[in-house]
C-alpha positions as CSV (number, residue, x, y, z in Angstrom):
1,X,116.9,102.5,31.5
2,X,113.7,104.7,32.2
3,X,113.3,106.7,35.2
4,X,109.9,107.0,34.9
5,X,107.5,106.1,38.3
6,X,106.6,102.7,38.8
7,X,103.5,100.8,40.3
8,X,105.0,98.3,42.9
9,X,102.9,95.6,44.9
10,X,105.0,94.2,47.7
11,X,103.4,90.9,49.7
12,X,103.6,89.3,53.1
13,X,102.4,87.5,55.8
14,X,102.3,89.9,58.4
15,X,103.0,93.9,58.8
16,X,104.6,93.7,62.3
17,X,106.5,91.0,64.0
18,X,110.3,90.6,63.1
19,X,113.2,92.1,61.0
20,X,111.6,90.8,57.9
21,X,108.6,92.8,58.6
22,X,110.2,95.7,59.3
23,X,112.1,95.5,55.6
24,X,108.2,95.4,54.3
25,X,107.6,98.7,55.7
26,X,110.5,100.6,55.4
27,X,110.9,99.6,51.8
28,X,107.1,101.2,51.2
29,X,108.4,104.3,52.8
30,X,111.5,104.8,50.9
31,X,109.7,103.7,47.7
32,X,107.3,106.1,48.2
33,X,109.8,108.9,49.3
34,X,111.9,108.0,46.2
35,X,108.0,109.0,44.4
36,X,106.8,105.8,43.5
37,X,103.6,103.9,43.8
38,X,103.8,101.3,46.3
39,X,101.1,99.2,47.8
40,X,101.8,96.5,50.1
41,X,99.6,93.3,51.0
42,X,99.8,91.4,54.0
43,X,97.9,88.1,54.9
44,X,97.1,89.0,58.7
45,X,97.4,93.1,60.2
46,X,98.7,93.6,63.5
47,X,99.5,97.3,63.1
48,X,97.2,100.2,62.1
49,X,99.5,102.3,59.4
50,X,97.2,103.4,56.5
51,X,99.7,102.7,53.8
52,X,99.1,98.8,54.5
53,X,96.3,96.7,53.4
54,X,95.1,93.6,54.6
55,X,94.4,90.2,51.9
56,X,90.6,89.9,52.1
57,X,89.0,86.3,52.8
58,X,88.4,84.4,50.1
59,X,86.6,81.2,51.4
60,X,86.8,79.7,48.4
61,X,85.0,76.0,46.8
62,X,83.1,74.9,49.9
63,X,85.7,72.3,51.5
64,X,88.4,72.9,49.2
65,X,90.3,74.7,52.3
66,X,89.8,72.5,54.2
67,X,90.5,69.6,52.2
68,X,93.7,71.5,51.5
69,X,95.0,71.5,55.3
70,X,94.2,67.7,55.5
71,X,96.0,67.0,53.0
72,X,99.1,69.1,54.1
73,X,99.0,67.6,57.1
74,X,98.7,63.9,56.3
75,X,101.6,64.5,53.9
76,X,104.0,67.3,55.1
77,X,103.4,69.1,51.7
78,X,103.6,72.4,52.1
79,X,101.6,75.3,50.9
80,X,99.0,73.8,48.3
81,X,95.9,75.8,48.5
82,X,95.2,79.7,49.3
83,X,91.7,81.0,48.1
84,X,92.7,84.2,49.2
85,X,96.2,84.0,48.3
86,X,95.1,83.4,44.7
87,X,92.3,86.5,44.6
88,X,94.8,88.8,45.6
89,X,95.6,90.3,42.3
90,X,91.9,91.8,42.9
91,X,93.1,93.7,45.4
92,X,95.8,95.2,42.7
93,X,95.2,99.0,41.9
94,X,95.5,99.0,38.2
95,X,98.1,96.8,36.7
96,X,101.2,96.7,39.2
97,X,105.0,96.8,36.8
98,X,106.0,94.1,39.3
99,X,105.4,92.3,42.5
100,X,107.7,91.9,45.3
101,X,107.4,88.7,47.5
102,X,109.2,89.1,51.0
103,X,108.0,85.6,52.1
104,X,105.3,82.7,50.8
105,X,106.1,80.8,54.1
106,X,104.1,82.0,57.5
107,X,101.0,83.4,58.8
108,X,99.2,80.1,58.8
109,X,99.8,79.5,55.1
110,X,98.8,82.5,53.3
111,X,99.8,81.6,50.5
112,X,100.4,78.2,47.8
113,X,102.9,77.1,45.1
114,X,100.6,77.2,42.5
115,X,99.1,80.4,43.2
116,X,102.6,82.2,43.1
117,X,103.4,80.2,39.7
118,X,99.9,82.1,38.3
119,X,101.3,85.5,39.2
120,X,104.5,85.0,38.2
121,X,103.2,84.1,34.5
122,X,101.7,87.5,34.8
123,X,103.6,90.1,36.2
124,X,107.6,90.8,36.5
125,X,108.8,89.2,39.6
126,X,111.1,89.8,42.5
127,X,111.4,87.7,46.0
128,X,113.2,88.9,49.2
129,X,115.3,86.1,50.9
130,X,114.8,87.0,54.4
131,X,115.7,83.8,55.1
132,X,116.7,80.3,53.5
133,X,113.0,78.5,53.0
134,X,113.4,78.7,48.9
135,X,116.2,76.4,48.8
136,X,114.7,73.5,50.7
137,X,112.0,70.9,51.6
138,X,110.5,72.7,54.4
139,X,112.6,75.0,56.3
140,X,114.2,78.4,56.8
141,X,117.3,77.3,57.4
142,X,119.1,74.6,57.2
143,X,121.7,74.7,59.2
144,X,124.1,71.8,59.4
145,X,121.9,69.9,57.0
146,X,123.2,70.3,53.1
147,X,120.3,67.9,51.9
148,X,119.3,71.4,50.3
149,X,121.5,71.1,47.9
150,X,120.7,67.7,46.2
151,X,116.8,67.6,46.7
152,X,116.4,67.1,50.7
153,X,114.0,64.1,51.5
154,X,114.7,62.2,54.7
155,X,114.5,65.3,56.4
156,X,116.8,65.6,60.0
157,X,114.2,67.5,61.4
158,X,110.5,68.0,60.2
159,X,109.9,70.4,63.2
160,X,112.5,73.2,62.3
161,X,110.4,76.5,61.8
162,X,107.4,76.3,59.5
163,X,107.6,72.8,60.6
164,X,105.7,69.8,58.8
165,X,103.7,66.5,60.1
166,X,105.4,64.4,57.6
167,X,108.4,63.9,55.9
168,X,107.3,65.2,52.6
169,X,110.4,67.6,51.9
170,X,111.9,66.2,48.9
171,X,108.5,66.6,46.8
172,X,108.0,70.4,48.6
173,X,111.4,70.8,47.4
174,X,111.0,69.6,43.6
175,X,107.8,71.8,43.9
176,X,109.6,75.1,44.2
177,X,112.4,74.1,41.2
178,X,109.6,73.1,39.2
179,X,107.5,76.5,39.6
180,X,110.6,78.7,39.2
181,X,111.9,76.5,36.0
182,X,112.1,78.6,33.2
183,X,110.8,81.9,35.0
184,X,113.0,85.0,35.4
185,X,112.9,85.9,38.9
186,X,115.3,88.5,39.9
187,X,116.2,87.2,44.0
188,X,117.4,89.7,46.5
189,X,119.9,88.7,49.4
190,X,120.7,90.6,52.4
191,X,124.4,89.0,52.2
192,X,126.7,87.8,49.8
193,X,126.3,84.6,52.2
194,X,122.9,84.3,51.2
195,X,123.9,84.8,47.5
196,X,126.8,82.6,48.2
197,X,123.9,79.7,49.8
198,X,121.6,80.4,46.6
199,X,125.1,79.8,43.7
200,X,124.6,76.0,46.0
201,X,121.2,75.6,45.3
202,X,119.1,73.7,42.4
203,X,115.8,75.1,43.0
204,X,117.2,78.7,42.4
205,X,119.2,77.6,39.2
206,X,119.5,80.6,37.0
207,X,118.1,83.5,38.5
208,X,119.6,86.2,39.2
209,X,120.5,87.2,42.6
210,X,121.6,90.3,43.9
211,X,123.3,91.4,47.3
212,X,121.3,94.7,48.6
213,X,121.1,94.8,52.5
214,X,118.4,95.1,55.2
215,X,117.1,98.7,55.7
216,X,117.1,100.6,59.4
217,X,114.8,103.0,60.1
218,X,117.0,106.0,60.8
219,X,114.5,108.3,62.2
220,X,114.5,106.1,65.0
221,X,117.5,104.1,65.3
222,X,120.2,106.8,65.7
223,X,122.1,108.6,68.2
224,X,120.3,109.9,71.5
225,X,120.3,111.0,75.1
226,X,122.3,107.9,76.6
227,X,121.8,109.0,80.4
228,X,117.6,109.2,79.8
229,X,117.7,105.8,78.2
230,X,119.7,104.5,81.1
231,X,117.5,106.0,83.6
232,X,114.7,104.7,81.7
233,X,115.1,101.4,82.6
234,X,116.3,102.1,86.2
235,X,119.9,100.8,85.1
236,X,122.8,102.0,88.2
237,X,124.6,105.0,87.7
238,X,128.1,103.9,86.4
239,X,127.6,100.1,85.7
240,X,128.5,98.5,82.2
241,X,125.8,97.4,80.0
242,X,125.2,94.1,78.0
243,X,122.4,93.7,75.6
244,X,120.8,90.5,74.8
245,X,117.9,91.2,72.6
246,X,116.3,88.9,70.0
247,X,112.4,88.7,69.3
248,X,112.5,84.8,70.0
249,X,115.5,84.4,73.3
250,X,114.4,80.7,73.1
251,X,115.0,80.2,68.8
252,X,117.3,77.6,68.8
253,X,118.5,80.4,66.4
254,X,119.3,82.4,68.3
255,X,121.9,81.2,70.7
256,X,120.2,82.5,74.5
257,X,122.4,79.4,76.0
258,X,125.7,80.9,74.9
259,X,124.8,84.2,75.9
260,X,124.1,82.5,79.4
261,X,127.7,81.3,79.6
262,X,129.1,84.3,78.2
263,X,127.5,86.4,80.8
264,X,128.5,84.0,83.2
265,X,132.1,84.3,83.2
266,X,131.9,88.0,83.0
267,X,134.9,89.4,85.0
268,X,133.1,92.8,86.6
269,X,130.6,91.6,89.1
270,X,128.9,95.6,88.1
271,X,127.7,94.4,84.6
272,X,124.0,95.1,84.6
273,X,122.4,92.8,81.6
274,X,119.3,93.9,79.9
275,X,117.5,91.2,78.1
276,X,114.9,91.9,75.4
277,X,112.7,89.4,73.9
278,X,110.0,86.2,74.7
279,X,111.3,84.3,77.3
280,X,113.3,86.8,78.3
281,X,112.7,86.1,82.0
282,X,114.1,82.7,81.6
283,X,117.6,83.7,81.0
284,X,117.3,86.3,83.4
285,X,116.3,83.1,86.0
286,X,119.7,81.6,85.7
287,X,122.1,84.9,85.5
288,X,123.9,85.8,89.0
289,X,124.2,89.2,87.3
290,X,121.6,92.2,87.7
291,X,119.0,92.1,85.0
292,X,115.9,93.0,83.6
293,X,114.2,91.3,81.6
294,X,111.5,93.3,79.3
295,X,110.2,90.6,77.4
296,X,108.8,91.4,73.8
297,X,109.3,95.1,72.4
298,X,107.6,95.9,69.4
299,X,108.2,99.8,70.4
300,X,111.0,101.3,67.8
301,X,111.7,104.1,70.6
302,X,112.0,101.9,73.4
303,X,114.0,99.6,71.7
304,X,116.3,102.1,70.6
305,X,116.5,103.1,74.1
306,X,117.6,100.0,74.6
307,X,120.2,100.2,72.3
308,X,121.7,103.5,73.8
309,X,121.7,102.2,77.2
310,X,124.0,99.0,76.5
311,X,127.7,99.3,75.7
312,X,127.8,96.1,74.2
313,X,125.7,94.4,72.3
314,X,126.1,90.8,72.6
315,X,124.9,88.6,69.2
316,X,125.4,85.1,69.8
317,X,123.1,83.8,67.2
318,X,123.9,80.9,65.1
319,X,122.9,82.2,61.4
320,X,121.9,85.1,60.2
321,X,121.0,86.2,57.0
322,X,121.9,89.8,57.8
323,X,121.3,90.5,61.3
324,X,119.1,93.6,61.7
325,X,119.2,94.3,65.3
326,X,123.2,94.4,65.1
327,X,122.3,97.5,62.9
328,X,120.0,99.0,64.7
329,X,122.5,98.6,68.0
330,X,125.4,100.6,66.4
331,X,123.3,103.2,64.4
332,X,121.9,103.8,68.4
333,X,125.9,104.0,70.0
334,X,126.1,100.1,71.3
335,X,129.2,98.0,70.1
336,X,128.0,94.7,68.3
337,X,130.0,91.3,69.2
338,X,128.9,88.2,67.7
339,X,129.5,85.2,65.6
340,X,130.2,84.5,62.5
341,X,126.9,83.0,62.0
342,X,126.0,83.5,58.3
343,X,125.4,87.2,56.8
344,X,125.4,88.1,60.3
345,X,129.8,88.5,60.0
346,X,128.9,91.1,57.2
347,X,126.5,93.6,59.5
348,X,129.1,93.4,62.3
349,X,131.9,94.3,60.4
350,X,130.1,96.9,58.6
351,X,129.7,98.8,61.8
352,X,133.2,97.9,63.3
353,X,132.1,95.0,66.0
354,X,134.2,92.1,66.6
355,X,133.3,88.8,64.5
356,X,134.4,85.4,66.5
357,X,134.2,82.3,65.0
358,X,131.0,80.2,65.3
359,X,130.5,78.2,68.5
360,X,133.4,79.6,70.4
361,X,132.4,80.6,73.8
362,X,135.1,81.3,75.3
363,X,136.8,83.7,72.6
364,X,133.2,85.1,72.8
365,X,133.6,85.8,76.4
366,X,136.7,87.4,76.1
367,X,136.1,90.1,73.6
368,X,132.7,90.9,76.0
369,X,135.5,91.3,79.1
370,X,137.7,93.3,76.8
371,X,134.8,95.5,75.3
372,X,133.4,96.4,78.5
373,X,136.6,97.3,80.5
374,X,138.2,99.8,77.5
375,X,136.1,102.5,76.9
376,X,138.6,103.7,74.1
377,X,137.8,100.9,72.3
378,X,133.7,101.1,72.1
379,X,134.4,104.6,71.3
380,X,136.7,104.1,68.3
381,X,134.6,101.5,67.3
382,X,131.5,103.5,67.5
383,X,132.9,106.5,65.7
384,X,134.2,104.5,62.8
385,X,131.1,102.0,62.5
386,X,128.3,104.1,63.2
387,X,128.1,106.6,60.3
388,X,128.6,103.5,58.3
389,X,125.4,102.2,59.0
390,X,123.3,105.3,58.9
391,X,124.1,105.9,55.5
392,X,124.6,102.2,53.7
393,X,121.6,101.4,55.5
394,X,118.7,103.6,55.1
395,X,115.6,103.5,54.0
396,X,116.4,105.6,50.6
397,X,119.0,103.6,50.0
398,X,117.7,100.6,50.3
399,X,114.6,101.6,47.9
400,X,117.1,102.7,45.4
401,X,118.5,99.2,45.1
402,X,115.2,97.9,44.8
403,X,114.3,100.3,42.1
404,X,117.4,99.2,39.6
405,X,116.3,95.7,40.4
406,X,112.7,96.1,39.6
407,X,113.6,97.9,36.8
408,X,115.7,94.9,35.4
409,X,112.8,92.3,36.4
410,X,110.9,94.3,33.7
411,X,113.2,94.4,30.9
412,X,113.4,90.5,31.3
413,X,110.0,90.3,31.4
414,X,107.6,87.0,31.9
């Protein structure tokens, strides 16, 4: 297979806001270390970073986008008209050897269906599952529901994130087999759960998947000066540390009520608990423990800071499809205990955490009293999982993967 450069255009919804986001950009920077062209499109620019452009306007047939949005919300289809969307191969420098989708889904509906079919008659292909929205009707997971697997319609719950008016989620569904019928996509999954969700699923059918997980950015999320990062944040000389950090504490994702109970039934009334995340000062409200809560973070330093102040990272979300932050944690010295919860059991035992089964509290609880009062543990933990992650999960090594896969999209070709 040549080794020659390639010309890759990754797209989006947004530069900054999540894990996802952070993949976007990391993968430019390891693409371009690795010395190839990379230009990455996003439908809405939070950040300033030079290397990322924004998708420009396109208004479109006077009325059409707007016919469009009345339409998607009388129905609950999803996703059905994007002038812009579908003038962003303008925007191409040159003629790109393949695209790389991270998500269709967010940002207001950036993008449509039909508009991704077009590209993918044209160019050599490759999608990101950051999450589970291309094997149903409407959502990003679907959790208990398995109507994914047979062609959803009478949806459980049309307001599960990107949520939909109408119960249209058996035609959305049929939508996404039909545009991906007889296309070669190659798919990329954080976990073998997510390529074990996708071998489930009829809208994914034949394409290939393959497992290549979540980057970290290791220039910022490694060891540090643990005493300045306590002092930091103002945290008491001595006490043990929990971390509760998600960008969303009230995602019904992301498990905040379980982390309430957990911290509840903590043994050592010293624990200091450092919450991270919106509505962050909601589960401080109803802990007896000292906390702070610092809200949102979209600083990599001070989250990292974060990281090296906790000795435990508690994770009680309920799926993942990789769980970045438990990553970030143990590459920064914090040991990671969480659930099973999807590809999230495959991070945590990567860096040497402890996995407990989904939903159990109180086994939950007692791994956070046993990693908080043995030192030796955390420490052996630590030392085993940490180099782990630096290295499996770099930026470089990350891009590699994506390389050998972009490589293979174009020897399939359209």
């Amino acid at each position: 297979m040549s080794s020659a450069p390639l010309s890759v255009v990754q797209l989006h919804s947004y530069d900054y806001g999540g894990g996802a986001e952070a993949v976007v950009r990391l993968n430019h920077l390891g693409l371009q270390e690795l010395r190839h062209n990379c230009q990455t499109l996003v439908a809405i620019k939070k950040g300033t970073d030079d290397y990322i452009d924004e998708i420009s306007y396109v208004r479109g047939f006077p009325g059409t986008r707007r016919l469009a949005r009345s339409v998607e919300s009388l129905t609950g289809l999803q996703y059905t008209y994007s002038p812009s969307f579908r003038a962003a191969d303008g925007l191409f420098r040159g003629s790109p050897d393949v695209l790389h989708f991270h998500a269709l889904h967010g940002a207001g509906g950036w993008a449509d269906l039909s508009g991704f079919g077009a590209l993918l008659r044209r160019y050599p292909t490759v999608c990101s599952l950051q999450d589970l929205w291309w094997l149903t009707g409407h959502c990003a997971y679907g959790m208990e529901c398995r109507r994914w697997q047979s062609g959803c319609g009478k949806c459980p719950d049309l307001k599960r994130y990107p949520a939909v008016p109408r119960d249209a989620t058996h035609w959305n569904w049929r939508r996404k087999k039909r545009v991906l019928s007889g296309r070669q996509i190659q798919f990329i999954a954080p976990s073998e759960w997510v390529k074990s969700q996708c071998a489930k699923s009829p809208v994914i059918g034949e394409n290939p998947v393959h497992v290549v997980p979540n980057p970290i950015d290791t220039n910022v999320f490694k060891p540090g000066d643990r005493s300045a990062a306590r002092a930091r944040f103002e945290i008491p000389i001595g006490a043990p540390v929990v971390l509760v950090a998600a960008n969303h504490l009230d995602s019904q994702f992301k498990g905040a009520d379980d982390a309430i109970y957990v911290l509840s039934k903590l043994i050592d009334d010293d624990v200091f608990v450092l919450l991270v995340g919106r509505s962050s000062e909601r589960v401080a409200a109803e802990l007896r423990l000292r906390s702070r809560a610092l809200g949102y973070v979209d600083d990599g330093a001070v989250m990292a800071d974060c990281y090296r102040a906790a000795d435990v990272f508690l994770m009680p979300s309920r799926v993942e499809t990789f769980g970045l932050v438990a990553a970030e944690a143990v590459a920064c010295g914090a040991v990671v205990v969480s659930y099973r919860a999807g590809g999230l059991q495959e991070t945590t035992q990567m860096a040497d955490g402890v996995v407990v089964e989904d939903n159990d509290r109180d086994h939950l609880t007692a791994v956070t009293n046993r990693l908080l009062a043995s030192p030796e543990e955390r420490a052996r933990r630590i030392a085993k999982g940490q180099p782990r992650i630096l290295k499996a999960y770099s930026p470089t090594a990350h891009a590699k993967s994506c390389v050998r896969i972009y490589r293979e999209a174009m020897v399939r070709g359209i």
